[in-house]
N, C-alpha and C positions, 0 to 999 in steps of 0.2 A: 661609970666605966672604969673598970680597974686597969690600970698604964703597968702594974706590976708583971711581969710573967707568971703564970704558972708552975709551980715548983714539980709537977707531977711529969715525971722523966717520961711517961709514956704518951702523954697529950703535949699538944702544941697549944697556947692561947694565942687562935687566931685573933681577935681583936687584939691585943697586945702588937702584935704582928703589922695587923693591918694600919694600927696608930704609929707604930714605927717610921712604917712605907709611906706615911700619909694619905691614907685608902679610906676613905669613908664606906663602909658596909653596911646593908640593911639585914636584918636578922635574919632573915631569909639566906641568902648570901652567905653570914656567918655560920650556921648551920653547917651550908652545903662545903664551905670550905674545911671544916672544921673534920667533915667526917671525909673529907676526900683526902685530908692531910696526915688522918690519922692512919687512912687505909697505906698511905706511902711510908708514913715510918714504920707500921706493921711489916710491909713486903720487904723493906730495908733488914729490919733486924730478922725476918725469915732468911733474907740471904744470909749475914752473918753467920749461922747456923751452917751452912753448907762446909764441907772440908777440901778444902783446895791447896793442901799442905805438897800434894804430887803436881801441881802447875805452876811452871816454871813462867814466873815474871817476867812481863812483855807489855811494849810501849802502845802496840796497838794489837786489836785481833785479829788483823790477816797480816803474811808479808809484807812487807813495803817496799817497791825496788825501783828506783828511779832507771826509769826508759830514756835513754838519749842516742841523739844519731849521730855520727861521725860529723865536725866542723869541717865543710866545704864549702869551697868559694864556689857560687853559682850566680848568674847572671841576676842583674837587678832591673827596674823599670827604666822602661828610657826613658828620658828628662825630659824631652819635648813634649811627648803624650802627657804625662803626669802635668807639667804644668799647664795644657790643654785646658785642663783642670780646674783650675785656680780661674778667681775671677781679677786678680791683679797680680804680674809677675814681669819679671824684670830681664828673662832668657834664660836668666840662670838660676833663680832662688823665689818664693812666694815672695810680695810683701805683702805690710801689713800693716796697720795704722798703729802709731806708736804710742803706747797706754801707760802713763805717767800720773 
């Protein structure tokens, strides 16, 4: 098995790869990664190709706009019901067995 990479800028050596990862591959395997990995740096340096010299730089591809509601004080649960609840509580607060 050669551990060296591949020098050829266009191919990946997936085994190289997969001995990295620690992946044991059967040839079969090999193969199919090999031409699936080749078809993604293909479609990659197809992109590169494209000119996008008039698209102005952005962190994401749609706006981003944080939605928030107004801070108001509104009613909260009443304490009796909630601790209803609970299978041990003391009127005023859960307890709870103490883990040391």
């Amino acid at each position: 098995m050669n551990l060296t990479p591949a020098h050829d800028a266009g191919k990946i050596d997936v085994a190289y790869v997969a001995n990295l990862a620690r992946i044991q591959l059967t040839a079969d395997e090999l193969q199919t990664f090999q031409k699936q990995l080749t078809q993604i740096v293909d479609y990659v340096n197809e992109l590169k190709q494209v000119d996008v010299s008039a698209v102005e730089p952005m962190a994401h591809a749609v706006q981003i706009m944080n939605v928030l509601r107004k801070d108001a004080e509104r009613s909260g649960l009443d304490r009796q019901v909630v601790l209803a609840n609970a299978p041990a509580h003391d009127n005023e607060q859960f307890l709870v067995p103490k883990i040391i």
